[in-house]
Biotite code that builds the C-alpha atoms (Angstrom):
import biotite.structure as struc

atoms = struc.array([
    struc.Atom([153.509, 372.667, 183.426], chain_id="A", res_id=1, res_name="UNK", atom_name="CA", element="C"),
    struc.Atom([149.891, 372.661, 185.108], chain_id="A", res_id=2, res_name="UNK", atom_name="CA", element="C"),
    struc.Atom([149.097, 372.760, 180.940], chain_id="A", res_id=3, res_name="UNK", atom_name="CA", element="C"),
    struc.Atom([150.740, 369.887, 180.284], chain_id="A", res_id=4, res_name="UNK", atom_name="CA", element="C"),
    struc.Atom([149.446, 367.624, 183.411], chain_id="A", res_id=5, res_name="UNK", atom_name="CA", element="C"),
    struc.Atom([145.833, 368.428, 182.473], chain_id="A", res_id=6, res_name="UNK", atom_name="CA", element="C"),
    struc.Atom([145.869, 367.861, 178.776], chain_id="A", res_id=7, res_name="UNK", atom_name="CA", element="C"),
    struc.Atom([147.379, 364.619, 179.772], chain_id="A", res_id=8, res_name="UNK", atom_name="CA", element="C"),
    struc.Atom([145.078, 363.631, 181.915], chain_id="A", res_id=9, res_name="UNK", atom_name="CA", element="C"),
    struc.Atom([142.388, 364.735, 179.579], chain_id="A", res_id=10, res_name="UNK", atom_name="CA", element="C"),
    struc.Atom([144.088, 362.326, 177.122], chain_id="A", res_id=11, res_name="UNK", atom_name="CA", element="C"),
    struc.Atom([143.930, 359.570, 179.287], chain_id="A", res_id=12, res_name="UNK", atom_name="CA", element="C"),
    struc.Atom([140.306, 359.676, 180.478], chain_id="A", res_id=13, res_name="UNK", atom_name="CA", element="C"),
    struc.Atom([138.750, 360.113, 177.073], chain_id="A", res_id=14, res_name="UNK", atom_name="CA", element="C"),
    struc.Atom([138.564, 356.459, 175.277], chain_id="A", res_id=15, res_name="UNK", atom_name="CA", element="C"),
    struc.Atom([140.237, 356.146, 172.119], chain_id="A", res_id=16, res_name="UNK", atom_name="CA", element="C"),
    struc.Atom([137.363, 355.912, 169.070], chain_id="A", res_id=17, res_name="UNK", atom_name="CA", element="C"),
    struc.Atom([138.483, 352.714, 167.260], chain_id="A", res_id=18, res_name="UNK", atom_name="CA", element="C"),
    struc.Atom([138.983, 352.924, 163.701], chain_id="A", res_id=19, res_name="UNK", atom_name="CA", element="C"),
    struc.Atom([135.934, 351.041, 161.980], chain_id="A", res_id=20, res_name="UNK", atom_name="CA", element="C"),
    struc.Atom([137.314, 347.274, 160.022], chain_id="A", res_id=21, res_name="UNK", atom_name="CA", element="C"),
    struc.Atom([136.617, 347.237, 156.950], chain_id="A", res_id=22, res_name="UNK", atom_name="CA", element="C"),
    struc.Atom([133.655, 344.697, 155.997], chain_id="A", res_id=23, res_name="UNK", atom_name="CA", element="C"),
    struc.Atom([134.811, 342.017, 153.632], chain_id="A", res_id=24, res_name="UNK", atom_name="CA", element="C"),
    struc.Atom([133.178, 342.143, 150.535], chain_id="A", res_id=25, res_name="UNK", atom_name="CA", element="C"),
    struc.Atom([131.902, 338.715, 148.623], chain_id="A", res_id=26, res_name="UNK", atom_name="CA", element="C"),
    struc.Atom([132.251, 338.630, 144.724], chain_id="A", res_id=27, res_name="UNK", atom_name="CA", element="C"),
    struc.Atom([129.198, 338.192, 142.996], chain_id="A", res_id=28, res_name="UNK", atom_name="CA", element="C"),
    struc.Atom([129.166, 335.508, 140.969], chain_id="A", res_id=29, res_name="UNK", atom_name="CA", element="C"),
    struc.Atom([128.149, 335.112, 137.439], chain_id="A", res_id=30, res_name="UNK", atom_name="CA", element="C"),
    struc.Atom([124.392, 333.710, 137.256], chain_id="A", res_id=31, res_name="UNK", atom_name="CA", element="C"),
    struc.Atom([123.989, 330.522, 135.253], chain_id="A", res_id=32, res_name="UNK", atom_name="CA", element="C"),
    struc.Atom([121.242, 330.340, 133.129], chain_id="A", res_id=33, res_name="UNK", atom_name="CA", element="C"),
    struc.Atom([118.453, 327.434, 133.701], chain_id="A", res_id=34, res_name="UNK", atom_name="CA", element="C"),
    struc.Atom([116.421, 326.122, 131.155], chain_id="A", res_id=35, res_name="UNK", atom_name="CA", element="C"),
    struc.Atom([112.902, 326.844, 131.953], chain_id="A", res_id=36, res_name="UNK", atom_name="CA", element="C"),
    struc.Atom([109.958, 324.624, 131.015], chain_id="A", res_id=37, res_name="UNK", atom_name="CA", element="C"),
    struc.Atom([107.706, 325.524, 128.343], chain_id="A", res_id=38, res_name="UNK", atom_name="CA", element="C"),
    struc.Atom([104.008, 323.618, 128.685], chain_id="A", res_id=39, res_name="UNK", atom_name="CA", element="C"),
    struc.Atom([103.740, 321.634, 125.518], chain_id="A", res_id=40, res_name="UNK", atom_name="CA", element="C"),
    struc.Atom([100.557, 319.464, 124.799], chain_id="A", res_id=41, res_name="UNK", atom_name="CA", element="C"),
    struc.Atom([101.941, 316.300, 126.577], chain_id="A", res_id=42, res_name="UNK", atom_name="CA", element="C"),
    struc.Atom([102.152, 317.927, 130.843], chain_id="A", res_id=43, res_name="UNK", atom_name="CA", element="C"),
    struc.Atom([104.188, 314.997, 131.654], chain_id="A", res_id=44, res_name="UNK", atom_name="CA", element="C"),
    struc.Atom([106.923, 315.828, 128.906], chain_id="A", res_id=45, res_name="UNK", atom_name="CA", element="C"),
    struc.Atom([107.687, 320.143, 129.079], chain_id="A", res_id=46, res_name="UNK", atom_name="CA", element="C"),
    struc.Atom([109.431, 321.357, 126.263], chain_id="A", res_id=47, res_name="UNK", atom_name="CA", element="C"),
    struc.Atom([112.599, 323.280, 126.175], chain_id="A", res_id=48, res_name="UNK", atom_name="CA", element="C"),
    struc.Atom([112.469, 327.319, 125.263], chain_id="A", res_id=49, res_name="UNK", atom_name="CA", element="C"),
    struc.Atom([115.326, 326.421, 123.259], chain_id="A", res_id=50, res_name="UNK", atom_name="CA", element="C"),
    struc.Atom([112.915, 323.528, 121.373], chain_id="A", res_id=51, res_name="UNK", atom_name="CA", element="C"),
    struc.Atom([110.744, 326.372, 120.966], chain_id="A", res_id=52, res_name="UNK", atom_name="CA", element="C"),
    struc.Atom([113.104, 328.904, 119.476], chain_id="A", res_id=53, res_name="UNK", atom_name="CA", element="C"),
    struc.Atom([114.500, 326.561, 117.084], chain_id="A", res_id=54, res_name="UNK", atom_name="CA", element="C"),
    struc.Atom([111.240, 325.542, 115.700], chain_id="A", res_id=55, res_name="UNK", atom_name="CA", element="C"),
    struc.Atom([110.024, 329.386, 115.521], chain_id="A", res_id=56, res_name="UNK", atom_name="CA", element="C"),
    struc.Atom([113.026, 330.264, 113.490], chain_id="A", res_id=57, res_name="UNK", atom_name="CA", element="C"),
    struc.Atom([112.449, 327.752, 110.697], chain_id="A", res_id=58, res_name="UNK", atom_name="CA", element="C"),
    struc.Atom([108.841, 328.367, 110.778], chain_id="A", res_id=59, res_name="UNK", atom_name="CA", element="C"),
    struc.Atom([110.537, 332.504, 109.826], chain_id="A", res_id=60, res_name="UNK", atom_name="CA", element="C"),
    struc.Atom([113.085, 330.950, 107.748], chain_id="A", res_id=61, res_name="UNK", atom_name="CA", element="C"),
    struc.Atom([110.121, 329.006, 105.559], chain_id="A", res_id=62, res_name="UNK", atom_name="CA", element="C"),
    struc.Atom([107.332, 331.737, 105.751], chain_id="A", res_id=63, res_name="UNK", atom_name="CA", element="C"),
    struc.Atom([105.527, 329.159, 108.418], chain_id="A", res_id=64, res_name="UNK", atom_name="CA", element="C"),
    struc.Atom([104.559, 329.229, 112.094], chain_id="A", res_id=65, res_name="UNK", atom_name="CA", element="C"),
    struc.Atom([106.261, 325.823, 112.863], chain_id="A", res_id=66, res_name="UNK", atom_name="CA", element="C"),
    struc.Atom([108.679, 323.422, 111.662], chain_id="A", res_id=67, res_name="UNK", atom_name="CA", element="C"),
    struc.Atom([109.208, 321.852, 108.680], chain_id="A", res_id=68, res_name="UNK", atom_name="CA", element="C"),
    struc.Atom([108.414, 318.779, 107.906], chain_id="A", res_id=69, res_name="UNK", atom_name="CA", element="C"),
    struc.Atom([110.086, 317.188, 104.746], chain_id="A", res_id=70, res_name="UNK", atom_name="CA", element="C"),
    struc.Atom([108.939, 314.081, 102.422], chain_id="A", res_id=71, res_name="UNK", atom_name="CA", element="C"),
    struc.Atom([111.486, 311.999, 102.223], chain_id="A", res_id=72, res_name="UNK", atom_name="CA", element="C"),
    struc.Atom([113.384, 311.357, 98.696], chain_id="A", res_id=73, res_name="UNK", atom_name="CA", element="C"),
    struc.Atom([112.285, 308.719, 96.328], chain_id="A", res_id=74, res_name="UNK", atom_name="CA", element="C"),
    struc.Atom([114.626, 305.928, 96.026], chain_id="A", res_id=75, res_name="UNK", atom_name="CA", element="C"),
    struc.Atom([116.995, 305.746, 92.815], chain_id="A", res_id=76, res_name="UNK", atom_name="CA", element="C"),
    struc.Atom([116.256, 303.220, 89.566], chain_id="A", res_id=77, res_name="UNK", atom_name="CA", element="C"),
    struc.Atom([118.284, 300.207, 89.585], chain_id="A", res_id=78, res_name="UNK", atom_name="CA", element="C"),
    struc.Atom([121.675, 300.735, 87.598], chain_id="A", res_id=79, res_name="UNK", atom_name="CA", element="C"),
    struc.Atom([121.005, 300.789, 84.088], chain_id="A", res_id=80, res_name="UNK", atom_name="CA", element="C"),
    struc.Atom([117.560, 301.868, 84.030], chain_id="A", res_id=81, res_name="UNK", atom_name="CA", element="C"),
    struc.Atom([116.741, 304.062, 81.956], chain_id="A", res_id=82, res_name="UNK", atom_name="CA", element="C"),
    struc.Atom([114.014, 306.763, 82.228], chain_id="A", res_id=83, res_name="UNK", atom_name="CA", element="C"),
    struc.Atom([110.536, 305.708, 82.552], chain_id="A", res_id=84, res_name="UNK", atom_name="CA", element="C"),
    struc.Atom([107.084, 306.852, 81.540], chain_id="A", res_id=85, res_name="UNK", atom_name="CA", element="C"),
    struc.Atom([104.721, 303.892, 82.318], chain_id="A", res_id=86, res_name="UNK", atom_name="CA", element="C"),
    struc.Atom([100.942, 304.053, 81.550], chain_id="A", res_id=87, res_name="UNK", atom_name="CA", element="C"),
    struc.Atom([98.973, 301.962, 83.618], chain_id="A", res_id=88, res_name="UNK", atom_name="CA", element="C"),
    struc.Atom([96.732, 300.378, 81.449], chain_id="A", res_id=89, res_name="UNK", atom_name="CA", element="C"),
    struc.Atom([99.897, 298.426, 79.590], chain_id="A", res_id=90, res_name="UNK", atom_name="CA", element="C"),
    struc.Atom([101.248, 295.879, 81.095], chain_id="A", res_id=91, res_name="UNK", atom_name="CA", element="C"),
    struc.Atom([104.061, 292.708, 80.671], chain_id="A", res_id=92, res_name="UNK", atom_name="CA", element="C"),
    struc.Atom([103.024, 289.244, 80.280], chain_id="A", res_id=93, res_name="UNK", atom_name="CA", element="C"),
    struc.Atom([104.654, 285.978, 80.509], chain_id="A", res_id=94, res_name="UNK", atom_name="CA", element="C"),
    struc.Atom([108.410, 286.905, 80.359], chain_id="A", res_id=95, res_name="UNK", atom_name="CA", element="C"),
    struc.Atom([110.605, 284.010, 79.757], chain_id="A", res_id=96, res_name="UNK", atom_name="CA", element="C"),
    struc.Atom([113.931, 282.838, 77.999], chain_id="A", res_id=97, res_name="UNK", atom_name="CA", element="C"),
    struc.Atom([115.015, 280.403, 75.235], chain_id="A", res_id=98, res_name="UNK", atom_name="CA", element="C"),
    struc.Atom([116.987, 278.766, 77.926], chain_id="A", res_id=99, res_name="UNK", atom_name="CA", element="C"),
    struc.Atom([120.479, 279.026, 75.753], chain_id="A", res_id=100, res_name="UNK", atom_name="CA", element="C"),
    struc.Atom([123.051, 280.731, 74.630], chain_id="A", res_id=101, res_name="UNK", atom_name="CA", element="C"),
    struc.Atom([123.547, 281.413, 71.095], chain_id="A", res_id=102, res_name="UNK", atom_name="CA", element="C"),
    struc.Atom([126.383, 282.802, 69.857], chain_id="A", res_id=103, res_name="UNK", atom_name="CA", element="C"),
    struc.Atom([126.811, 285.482, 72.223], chain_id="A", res_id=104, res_name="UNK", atom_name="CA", element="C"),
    struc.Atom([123.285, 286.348, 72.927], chain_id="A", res_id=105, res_name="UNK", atom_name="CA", element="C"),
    struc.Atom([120.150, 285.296, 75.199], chain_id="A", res_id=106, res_name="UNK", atom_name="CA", element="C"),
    struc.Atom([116.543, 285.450, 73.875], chain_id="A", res_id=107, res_name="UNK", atom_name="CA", element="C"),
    struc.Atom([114.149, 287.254, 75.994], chain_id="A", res_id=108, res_name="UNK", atom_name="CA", element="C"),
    struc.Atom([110.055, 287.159, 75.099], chain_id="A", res_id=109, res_name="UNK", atom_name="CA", element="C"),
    struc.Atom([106.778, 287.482, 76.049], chain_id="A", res_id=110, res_name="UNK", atom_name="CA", element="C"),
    struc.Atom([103.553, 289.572, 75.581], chain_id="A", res_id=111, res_name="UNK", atom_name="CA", element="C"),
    struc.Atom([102.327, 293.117, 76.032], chain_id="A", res_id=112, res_name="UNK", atom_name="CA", element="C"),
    struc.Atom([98.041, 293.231, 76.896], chain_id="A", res_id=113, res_name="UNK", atom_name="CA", element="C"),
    struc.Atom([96.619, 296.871, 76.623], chain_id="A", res_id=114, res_name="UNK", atom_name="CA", element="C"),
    struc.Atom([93.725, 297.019, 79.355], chain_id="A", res_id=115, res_name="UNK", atom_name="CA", element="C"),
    struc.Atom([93.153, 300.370, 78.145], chain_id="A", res_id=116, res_name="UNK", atom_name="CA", element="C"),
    struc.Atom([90.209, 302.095, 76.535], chain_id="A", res_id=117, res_name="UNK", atom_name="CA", element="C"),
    struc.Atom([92.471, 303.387, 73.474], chain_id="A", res_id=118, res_name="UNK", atom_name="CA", element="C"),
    struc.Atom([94.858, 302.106, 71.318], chain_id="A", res_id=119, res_name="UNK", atom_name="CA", element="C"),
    struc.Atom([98.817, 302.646, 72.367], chain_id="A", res_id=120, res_name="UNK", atom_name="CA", element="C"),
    struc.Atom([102.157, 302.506, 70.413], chain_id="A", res_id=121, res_name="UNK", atom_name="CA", element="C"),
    struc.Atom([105.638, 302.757, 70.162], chain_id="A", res_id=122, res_name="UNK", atom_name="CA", element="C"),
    struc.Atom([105.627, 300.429, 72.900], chain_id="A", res_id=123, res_name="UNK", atom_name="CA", element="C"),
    struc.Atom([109.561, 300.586, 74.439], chain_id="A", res_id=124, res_name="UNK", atom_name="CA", element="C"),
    struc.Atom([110.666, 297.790, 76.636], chain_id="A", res_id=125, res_name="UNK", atom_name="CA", element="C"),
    struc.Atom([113.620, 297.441, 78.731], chain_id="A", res_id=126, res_name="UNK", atom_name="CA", element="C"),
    struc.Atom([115.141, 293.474, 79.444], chain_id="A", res_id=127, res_name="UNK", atom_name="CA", element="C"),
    struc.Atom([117.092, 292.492, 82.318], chain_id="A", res_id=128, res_name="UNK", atom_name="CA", element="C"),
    struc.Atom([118.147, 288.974, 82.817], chain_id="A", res_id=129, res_name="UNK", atom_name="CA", element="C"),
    struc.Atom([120.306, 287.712, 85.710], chain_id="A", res_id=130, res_name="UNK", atom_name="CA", element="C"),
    struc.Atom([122.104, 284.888, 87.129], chain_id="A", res_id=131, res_name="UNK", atom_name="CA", element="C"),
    struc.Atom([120.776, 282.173, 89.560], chain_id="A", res_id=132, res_name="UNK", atom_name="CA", element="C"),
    struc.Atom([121.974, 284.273, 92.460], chain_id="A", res_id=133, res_name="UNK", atom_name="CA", element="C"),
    struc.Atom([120.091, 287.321, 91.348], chain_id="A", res_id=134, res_name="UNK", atom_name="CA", element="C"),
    struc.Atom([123.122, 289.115, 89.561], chain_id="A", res_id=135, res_name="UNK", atom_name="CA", element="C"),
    struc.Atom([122.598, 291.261, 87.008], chain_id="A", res_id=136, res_name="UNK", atom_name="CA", element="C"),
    struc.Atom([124.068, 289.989, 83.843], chain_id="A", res_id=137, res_name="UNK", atom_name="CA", element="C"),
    struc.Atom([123.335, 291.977, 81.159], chain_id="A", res_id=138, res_name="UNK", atom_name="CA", element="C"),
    struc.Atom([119.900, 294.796, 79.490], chain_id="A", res_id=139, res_name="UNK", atom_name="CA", element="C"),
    struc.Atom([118.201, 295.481, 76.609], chain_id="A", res_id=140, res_name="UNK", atom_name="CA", element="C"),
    struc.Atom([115.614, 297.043, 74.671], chain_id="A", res_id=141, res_name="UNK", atom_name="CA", element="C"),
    struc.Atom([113.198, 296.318, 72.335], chain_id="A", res_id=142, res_name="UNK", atom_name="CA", element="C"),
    struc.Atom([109.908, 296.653, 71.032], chain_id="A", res_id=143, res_name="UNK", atom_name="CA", element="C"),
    struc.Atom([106.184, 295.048, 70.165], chain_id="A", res_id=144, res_name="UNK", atom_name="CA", element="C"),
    struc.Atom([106.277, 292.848, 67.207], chain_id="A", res_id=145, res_name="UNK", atom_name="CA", element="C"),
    struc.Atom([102.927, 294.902, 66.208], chain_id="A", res_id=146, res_name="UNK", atom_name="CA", element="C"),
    struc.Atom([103.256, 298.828, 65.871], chain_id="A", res_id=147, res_name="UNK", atom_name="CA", element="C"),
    struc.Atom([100.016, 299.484, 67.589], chain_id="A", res_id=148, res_name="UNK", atom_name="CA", element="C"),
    struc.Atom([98.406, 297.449, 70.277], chain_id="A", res_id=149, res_name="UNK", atom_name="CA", element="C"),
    struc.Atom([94.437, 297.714, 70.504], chain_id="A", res_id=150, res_name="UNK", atom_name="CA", element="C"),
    struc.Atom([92.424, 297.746, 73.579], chain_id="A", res_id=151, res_name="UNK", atom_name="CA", element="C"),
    struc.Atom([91.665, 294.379, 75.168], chain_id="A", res_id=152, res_name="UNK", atom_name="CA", element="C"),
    struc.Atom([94.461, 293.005, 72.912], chain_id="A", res_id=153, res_name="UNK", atom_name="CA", element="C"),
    struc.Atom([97.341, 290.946, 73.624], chain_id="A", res_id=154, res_name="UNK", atom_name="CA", element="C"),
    struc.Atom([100.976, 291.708, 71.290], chain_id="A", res_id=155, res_name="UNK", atom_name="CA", element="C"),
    struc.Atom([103.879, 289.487, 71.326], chain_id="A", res_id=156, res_name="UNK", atom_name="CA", element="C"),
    struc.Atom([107.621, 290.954, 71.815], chain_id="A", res_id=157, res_name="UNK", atom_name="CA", element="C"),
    struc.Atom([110.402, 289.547, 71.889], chain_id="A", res_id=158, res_name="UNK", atom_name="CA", element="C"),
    struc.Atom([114.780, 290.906, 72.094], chain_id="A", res_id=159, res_name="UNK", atom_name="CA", element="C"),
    struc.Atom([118.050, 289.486, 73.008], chain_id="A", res_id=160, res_name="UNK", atom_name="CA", element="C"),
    struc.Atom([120.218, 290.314, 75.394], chain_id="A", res_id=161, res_name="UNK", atom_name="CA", element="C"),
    struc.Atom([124.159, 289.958, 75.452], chain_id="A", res_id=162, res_name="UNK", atom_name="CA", element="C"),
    struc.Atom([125.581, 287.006, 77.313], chain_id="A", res_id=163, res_name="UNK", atom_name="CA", element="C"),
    struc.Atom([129.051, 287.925, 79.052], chain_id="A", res_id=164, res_name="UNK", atom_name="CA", element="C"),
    struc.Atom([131.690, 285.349, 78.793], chain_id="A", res_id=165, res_name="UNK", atom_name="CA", element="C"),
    struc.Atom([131.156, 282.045, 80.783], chain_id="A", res_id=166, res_name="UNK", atom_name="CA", element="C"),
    struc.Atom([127.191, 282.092, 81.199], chain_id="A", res_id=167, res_name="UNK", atom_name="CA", element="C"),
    struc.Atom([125.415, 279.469, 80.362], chain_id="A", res_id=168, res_name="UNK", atom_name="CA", element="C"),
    struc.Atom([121.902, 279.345, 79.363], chain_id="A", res_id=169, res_name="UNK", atom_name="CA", element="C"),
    struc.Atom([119.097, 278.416, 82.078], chain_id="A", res_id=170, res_name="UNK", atom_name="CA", element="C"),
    struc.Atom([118.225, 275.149, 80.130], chain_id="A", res_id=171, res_name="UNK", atom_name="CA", element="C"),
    struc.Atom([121.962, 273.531, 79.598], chain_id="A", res_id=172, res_name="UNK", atom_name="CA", element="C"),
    struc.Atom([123.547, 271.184, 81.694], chain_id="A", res_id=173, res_name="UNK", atom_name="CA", element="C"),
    struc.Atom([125.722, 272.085, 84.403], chain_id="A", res_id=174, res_name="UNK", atom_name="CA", element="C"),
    struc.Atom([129.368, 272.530, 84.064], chain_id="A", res_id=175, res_name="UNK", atom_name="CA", element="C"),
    struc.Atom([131.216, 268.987, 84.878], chain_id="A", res_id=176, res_name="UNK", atom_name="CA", element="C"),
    struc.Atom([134.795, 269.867, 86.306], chain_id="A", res_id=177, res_name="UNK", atom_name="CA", element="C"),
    struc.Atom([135.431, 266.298, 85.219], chain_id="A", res_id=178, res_name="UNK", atom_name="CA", element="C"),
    struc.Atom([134.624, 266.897, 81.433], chain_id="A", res_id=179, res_name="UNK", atom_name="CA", element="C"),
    struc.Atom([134.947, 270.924, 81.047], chain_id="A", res_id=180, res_name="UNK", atom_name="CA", element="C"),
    struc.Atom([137.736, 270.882, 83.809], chain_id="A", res_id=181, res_name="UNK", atom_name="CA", element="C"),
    struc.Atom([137.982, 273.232, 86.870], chain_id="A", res_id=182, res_name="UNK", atom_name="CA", element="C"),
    struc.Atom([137.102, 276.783, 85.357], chain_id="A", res_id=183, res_name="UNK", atom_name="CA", element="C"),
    struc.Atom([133.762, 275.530, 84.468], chain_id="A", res_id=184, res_name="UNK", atom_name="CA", element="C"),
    struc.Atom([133.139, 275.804, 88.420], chain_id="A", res_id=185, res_name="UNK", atom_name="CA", element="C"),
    struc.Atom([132.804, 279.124, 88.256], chain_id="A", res_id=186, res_name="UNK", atom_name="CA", element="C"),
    struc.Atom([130.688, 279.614, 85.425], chain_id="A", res_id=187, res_name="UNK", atom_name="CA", element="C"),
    struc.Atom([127.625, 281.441, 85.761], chain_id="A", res_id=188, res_name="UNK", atom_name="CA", element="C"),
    struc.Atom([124.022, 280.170, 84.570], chain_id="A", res_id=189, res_name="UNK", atom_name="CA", element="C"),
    struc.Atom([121.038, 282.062, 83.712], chain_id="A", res_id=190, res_name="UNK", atom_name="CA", element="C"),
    struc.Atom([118.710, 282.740, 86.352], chain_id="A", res_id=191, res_name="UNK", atom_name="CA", element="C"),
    struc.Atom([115.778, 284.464, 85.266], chain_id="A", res_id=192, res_name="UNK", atom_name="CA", element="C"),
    struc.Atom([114.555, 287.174, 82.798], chain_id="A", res_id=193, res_name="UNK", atom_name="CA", element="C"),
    struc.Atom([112.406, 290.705, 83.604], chain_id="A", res_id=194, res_name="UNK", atom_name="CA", element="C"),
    struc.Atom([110.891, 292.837, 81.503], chain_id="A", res_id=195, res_name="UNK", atom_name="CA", element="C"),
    struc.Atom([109.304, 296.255, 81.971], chain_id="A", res_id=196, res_name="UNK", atom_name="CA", element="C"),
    struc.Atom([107.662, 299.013, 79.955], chain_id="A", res_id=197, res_name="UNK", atom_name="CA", element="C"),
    struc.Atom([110.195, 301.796, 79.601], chain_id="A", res_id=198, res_name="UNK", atom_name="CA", element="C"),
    struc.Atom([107.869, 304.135, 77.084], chain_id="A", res_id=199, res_name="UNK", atom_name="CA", element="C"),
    struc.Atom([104.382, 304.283, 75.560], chain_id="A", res_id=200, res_name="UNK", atom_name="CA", element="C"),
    struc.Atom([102.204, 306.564, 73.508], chain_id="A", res_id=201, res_name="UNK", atom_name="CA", element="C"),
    struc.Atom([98.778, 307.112, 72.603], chain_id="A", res_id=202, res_name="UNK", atom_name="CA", element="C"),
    struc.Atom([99.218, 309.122, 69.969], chain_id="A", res_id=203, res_name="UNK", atom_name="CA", element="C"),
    struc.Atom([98.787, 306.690, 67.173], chain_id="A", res_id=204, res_name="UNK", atom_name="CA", element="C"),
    struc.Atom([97.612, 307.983, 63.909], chain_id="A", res_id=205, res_name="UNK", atom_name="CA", element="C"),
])
């Protein structure tokens, strides 16, 4: 009994140790990557490390230490044109019309000067000719009246050209609704005529 009183009493005047709370832990969140400022040339602009990267792998992609920097395409021939080798020293002239139609067709001349040093031939010359609103109507080819054009010399040409259905030549009367009746509104005249060196060689034994 005298056991039991004192262990009691023992119980009672020792404090009870409190069990330690657990400390709440915070998940650590995922850091978001900034963008960090590169110095470029300009202080007041930075570049980008990802401007940087992009340019360093297509200077590895090309074999070059920075970017590339492409030309930009030449612009395609007008429709119909066929391919050109032009010399410089051989020029057009005084490109004109016969300023009618006959039977079908459109007559297209003028001259070809050589400013060259050498004699040229097989002169090649592609015609154009369009309406009065710049349409084109119709192309052809032809060639110098002489074989070979000398230096300092001036060579006449001349080719036809087909006229499609309803034009009228640039030197006819207009259509009168009155006398040619209503469809005649909507015939087309010629405009004007162009003419350009398509081919030329100096090779002319």
């Amino acid at each position: 009994m005298l056991v039991a009183v004192i262990v009691l009493l023992a119980a009672q005047a020792s404090p009870a140790t409190p069990a330690p709370s657990p400390t709440p832990t915070v998940a650590a969140s995922t850091p978001v990557p900034t963008q960090t400022p590169v110095s470029a040339a300009d202080p007041y602009h930075p570049r980008l490390l990802s401007e940087l990267a992009r340019e360093r792998r297509l200077g590895r992609l090309t074999g070059a230490a920075a970017a590339v920097v492409t030309t930009p395409e030449p612009e395609p021939a007008p429709s119909g044109t066929p391919s050109v080798r032009r010399s410089g020293a051989v020029r057009v002239e005084n490109v004109q019309d016969n300023g009618a139609v006959t039977d079908g067709f459109v007559s297209i001349y003028g001259t070809v000067r050589n400013t060259g040093r050498v004699p040229v031939c097989r002169v090649r010359i592609f015609l154009r000719m369009f309406d009065e609103h710049g349409v084109l109507l119709s192309t052809g080819e032809t060639t110098t009246d002489l074989k070979v054009v000398a230096p300092g010399e001036a060579v006449a040409f001349g080719g036809t050209v087909r006229a499609p259905a309803g034009v009228r030549g640039s030197s006819e009367r207009k259509p009168d609704p009155l006398a040619d009746g209503p469809a005649a509104t909507n015939w087309q005249r010629v405009g004007r005529v162009h003419a350009e060196i398509i081919d030329v060689s100096d090779e002319c034994r």
